[in-house]
C-alpha positions in Angstrom: 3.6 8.8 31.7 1.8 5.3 31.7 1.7 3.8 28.5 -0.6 0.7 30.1 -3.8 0.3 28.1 -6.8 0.9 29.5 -9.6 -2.1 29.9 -11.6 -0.8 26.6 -8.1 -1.4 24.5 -7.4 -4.7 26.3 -10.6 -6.0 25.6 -10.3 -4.8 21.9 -6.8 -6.2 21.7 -7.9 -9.8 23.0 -11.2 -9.3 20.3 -8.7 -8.5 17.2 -6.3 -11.5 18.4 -8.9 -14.1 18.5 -10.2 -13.3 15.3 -6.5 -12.9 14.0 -5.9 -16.7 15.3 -8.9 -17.8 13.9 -9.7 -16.2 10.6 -5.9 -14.9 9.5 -3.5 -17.1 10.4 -4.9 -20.2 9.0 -5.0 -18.2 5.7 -2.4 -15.8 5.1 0.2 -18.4 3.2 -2.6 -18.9 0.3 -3.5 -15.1 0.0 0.4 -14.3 -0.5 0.6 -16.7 -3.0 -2.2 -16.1 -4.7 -2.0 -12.6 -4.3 -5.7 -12.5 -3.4 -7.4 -9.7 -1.2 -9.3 -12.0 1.3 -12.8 -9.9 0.5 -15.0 -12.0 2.6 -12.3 -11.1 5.4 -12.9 -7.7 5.0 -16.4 -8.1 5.2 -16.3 -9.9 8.6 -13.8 -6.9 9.8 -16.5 -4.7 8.7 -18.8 -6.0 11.1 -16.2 -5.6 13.7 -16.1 -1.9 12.8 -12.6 -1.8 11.8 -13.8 -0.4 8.3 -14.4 2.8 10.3 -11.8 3.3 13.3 -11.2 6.9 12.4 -14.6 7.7 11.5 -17.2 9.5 14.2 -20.1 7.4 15.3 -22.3 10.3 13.8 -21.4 9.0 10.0 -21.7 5.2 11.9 -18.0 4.6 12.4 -16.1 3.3 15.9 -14.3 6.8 16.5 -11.3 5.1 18.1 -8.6 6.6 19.9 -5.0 6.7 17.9 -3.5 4.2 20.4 -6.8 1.8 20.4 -6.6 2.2 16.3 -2.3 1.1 16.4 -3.2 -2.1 18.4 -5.4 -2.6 15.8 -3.0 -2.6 13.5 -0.8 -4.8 15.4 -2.5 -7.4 16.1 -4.1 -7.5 12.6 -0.2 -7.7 11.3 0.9 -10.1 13.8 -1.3 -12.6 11.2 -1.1 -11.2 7.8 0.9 -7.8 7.4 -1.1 -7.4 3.7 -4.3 -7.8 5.9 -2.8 -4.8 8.3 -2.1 -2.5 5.7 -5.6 -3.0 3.6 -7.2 -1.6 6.7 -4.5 0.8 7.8 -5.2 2.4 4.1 -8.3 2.5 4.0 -8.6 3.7 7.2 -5.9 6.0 8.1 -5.5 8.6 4.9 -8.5 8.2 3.0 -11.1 8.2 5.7 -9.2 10.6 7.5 -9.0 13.2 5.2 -12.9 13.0 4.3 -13.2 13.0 8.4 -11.0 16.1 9.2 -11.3 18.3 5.7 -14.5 17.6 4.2 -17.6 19.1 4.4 -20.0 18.2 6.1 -21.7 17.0 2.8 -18.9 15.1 1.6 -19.0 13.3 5.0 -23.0 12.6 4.9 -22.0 11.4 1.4 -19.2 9.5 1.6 -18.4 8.4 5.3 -21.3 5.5 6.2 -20.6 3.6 3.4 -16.9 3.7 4.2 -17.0 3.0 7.9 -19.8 0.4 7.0 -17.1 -1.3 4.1 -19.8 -1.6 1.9 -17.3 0.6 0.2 -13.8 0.6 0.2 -11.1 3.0 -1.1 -7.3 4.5 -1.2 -5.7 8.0 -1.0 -3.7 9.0 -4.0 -0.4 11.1 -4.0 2.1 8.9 -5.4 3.1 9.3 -9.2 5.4 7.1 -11.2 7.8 9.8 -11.3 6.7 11.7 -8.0 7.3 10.1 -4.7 9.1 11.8 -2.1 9.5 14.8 -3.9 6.0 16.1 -4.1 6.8 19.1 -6.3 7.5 16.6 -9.0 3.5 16.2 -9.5 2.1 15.7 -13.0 -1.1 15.2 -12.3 -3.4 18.2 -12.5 -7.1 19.6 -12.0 -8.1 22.9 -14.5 -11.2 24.8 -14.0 -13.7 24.8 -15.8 -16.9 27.0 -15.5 -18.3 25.4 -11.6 -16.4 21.7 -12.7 -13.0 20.5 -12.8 -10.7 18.3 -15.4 -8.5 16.0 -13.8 -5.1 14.2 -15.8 -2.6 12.0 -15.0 -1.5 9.0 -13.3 -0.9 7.7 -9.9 1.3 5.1 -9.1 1.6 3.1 -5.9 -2.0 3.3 -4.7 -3.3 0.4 -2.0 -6.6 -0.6 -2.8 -6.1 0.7 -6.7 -8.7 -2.1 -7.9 -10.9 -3.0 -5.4 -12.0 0.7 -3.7 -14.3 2.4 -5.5 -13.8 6.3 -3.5 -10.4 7.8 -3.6 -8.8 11.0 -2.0 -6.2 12.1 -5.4 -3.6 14.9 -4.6 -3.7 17.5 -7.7 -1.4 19.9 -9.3 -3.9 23.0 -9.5 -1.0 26.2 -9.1 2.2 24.8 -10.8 3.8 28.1 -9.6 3.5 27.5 -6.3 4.4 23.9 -6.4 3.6 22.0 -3.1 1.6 24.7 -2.1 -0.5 25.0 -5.0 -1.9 21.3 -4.5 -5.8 20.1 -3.9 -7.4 17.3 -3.2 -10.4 16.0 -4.8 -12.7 12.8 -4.3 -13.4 10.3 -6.8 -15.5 7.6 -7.6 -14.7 4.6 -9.6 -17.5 5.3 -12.9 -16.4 9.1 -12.9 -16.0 8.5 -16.9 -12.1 8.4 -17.6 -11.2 7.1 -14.4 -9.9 4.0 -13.8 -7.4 1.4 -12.5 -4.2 0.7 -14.6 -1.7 -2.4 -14.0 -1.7 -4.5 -10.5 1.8 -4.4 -9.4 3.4 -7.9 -8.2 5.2 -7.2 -5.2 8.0 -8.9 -3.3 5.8 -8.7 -0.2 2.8 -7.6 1.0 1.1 -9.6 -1.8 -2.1 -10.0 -0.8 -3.0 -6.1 -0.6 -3.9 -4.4 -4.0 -1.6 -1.4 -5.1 -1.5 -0.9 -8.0 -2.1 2.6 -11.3 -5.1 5.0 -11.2 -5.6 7.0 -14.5 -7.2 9.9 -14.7 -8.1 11.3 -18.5 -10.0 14.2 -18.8 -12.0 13.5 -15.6 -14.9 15.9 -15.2 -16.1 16.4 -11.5 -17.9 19.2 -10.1 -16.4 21.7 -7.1 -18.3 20.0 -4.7 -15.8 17.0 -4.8 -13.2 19.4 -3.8 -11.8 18.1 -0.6 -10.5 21.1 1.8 -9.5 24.6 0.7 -8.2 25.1 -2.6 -4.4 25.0 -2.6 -4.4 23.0 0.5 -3.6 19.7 -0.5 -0.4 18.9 0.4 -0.5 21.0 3.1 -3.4 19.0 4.6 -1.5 15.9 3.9 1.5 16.7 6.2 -0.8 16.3 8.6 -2.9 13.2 7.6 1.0 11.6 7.1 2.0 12.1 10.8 -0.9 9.4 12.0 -0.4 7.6 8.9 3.2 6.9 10.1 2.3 5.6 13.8 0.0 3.1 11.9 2.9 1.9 9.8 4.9 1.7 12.8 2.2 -0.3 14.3 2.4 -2.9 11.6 6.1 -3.2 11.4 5.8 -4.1 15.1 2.8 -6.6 14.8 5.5 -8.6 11.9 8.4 -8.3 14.3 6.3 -10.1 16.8 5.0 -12.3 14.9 9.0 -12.9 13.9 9.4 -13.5 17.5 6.5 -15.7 18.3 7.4 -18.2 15.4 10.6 -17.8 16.6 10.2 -19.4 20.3 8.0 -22.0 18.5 10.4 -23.3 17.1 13.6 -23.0 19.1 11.3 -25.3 21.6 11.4 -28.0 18.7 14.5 -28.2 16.6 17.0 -29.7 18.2 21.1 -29.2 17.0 24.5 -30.6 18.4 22.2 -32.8 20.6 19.7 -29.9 22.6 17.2 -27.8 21.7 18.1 -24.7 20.0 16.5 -22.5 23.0 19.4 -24.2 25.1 21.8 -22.3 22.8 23.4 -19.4 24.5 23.6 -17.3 21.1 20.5 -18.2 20.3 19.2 -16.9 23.8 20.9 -13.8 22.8 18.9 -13.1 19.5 15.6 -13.6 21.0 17.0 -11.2 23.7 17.5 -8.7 21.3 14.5 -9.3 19.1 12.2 -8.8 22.7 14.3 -5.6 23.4 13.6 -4.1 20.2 10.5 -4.6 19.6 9.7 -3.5 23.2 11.4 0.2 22.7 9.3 0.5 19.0 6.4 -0.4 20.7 6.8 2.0 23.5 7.6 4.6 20.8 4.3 3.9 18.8 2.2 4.4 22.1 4.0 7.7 23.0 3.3 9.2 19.4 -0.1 7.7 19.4 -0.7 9.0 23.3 0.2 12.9 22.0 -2.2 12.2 18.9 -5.2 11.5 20.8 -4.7 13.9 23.3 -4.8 16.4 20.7 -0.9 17.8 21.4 1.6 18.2 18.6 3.2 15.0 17.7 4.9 15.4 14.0 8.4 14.6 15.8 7.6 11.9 17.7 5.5 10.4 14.7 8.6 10.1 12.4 10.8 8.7 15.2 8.4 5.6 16.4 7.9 5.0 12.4 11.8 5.2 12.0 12.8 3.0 14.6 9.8 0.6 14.0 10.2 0.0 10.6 14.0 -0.8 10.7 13.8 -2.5 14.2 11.1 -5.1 12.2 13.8 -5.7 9.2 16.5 -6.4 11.6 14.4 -8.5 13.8 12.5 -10.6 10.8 15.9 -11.0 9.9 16.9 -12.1 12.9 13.8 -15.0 12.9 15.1 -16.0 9.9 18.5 -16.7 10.9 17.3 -18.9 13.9 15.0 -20.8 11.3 18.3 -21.6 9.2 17.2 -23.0 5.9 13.6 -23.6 6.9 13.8 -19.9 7.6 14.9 -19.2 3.8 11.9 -21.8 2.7 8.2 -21.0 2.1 7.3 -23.5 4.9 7.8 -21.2 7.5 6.2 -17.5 7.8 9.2 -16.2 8.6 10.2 -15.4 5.4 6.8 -13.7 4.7 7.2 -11.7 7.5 10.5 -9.8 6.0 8.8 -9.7 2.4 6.6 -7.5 4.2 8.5 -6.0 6.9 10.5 -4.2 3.9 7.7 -2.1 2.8 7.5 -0.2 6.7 10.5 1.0 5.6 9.0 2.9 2.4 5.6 3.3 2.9 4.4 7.1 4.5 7.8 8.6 3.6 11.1 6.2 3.3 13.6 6.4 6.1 15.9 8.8 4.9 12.4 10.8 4.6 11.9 10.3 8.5 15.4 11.7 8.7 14.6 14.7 7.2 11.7 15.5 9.5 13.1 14.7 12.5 16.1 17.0 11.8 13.8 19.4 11.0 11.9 19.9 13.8 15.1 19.1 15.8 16.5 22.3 14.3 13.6 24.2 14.2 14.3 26.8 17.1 18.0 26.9 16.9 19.0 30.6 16.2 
């Protein structure tokens, strides 16, 4: 199986990096402290087509393979994992639901303007008191003649104040709990929608999540996204890529990690030589380049199967399990080299574990990833 990426993805790669080193990294310390969303950023990613990776070229997006679309993500991370994660958003669960379970009217409607970015927007399933539990869902749609009404609240939700088009997951059966979920679009000006508080974050600062409320929200049939009932159903699926992008990220911060890392075991110097000259030193670095290697490897196997259009649920949950924990420990581990400077704002470092933590509960929490891959581990024991 060769996991070697093909000219097209190298050149892409070496496109996204340049930009990264240019336009990111010079910036990413003053978004996270201002917890700003670098708009004009966005806009300049938008004419890269990165607004529309998972979009077809009919509706004017890039239509990028899942590996070409995790390098994204990687490289975008390796400069500003709040950066990463806007797109990954975006990208990965809202435009990819429209893509695979819309109709082809939603798509005309809603698609060009997405993979353009003159519009951004989220995907909703996450409730102040429904995570991941599912079947705990407040939030519900009731018909009414040919419309809907839509309550409740959603908690959680990247790109809460700046997207103005939102996948939201529904309660429309109670009875049949998470299989008696739909999806709908929305629009920011649907009249009693809106955003609710901006969360402050311990890391990923720069990307908006914040509340949607939904009262009495009146929207015809025709925003209903799929087959009724079908929500969450749909989502299981939408989650499995949405987990190799999160891997992705968690291994663009543990490079990063590593790359600051060698930078600056070449300059600080301790008991009279460099710290690179230090055999336990040599050993973390080791370590970090070892882990991050296997994660990365794991991502391109789960995103390999993905594109090629074979069943992947399995491997999805282990690349985003072993990702998202391998980037904690190795953060941590760029950190520890850095001593106090490590523990300071003056390095990235420290950034870098702020939002490594997130990898770990973002697209279903470890012990979530557990679950799965015991599943389908058990599935067809007797």
């Amino acid at each position: 199986m060769n996991f070697n990426l093909t000219e097209e993805q190298l050149l892409l790669q070496q496109t996204i990096r340049d930009f990264v080193i240019k336009e990111v990294i010079p910036h990413a310390k003053e978004w996270d402290e201002k917890e700003e969303v670098p708009l004009n950023t966005l806009k300049k990613l938008s004419e890269l087509g990165l607004m529309g990776m998972t979009i077809d070229s009919k509706y004017g997006g890039a239509a990028l393979d899942t590996v070409s679309i995790a390098t994204v993500i990687e490289e975008l991370a390796r400069g500003d994992g709040s950066l990463a994660l806007t797109i990954a958003a975006h990208n990965g669960l809202l435009c990819g639901h429209i893509s695979i379970f819309g109709s082809e009217d939603q798509k005309k409607k809603y698609l060009p303007d997405l993979a353009s970015g003159k519009k951004l927007g989220g995907w909703a399933l996450t409730e102040p008191g429904s995570g991941s539990d599912a079947s705990a869902m407040k939030t519900t749609a009731k018909k009414n003649g040919n419309d809907w009404i839509i309550n409740g609240t959603k908690m959680f939700i990247s790109n809460s104040t700046i997207g103005e088009v939102f996948v939201v997951l529904t309660v429309t059966d109670p009875a049949k709990k998470q299989k008696g979920i739909t999806a709908f679009i929305l629009e920011k000006g649907d009249n009693g929608f809106k955003s609710g508080k901006k969360l402050e974050k311990m890391g990923m600062r720069s990307s908006d999540t914040g509340e949607l409320i939904l009262e009495d929200v009146k929207i015809p049939d025709s925003r209903r996204l799929g087959e009724l009932n079908q929500g969450f159903i749909n989502t299981l699926m939408m989650l499995d890529k949405g987990r190799i992008g999160i891997g992705a990220l968690a291994v663009g911060l543990a490079q990063a990690a590593l790359d600051e890392s060698l930078k600056y075991v070449n300059q600080r110097e301790t008991f009279g030589k460099l710290l690179k000259e230090h055999e336990v030193i040599r050993f973390m670095l080791a370590d970090m380049k070892t882990e991050i290697e296997a994660a990365r490897l794991l991502i391109y196997r789960a995103a390999s199967l993905a594109s090629e259009g074979k069943p992947f649920t399995l491997e999805a949950s282990v690349a985003k399990l072993f990702a998202s924990e391998m980037a904690m420990r190795v953060c941590n581990k760029g950190i520890q080299i850095h001593g106090g400077y490590g523990y300071s704002r003056e390095f990235p470092v420290e950034r870098y574990l702020r939002d490594a933590k997130l990898c770990e509960i973002g697209e279903g929490t470890s012990e979530v990833q557990r679950m799965v891959i015991a599943r389908e581990l058990l599935k067809f024991i007797s």
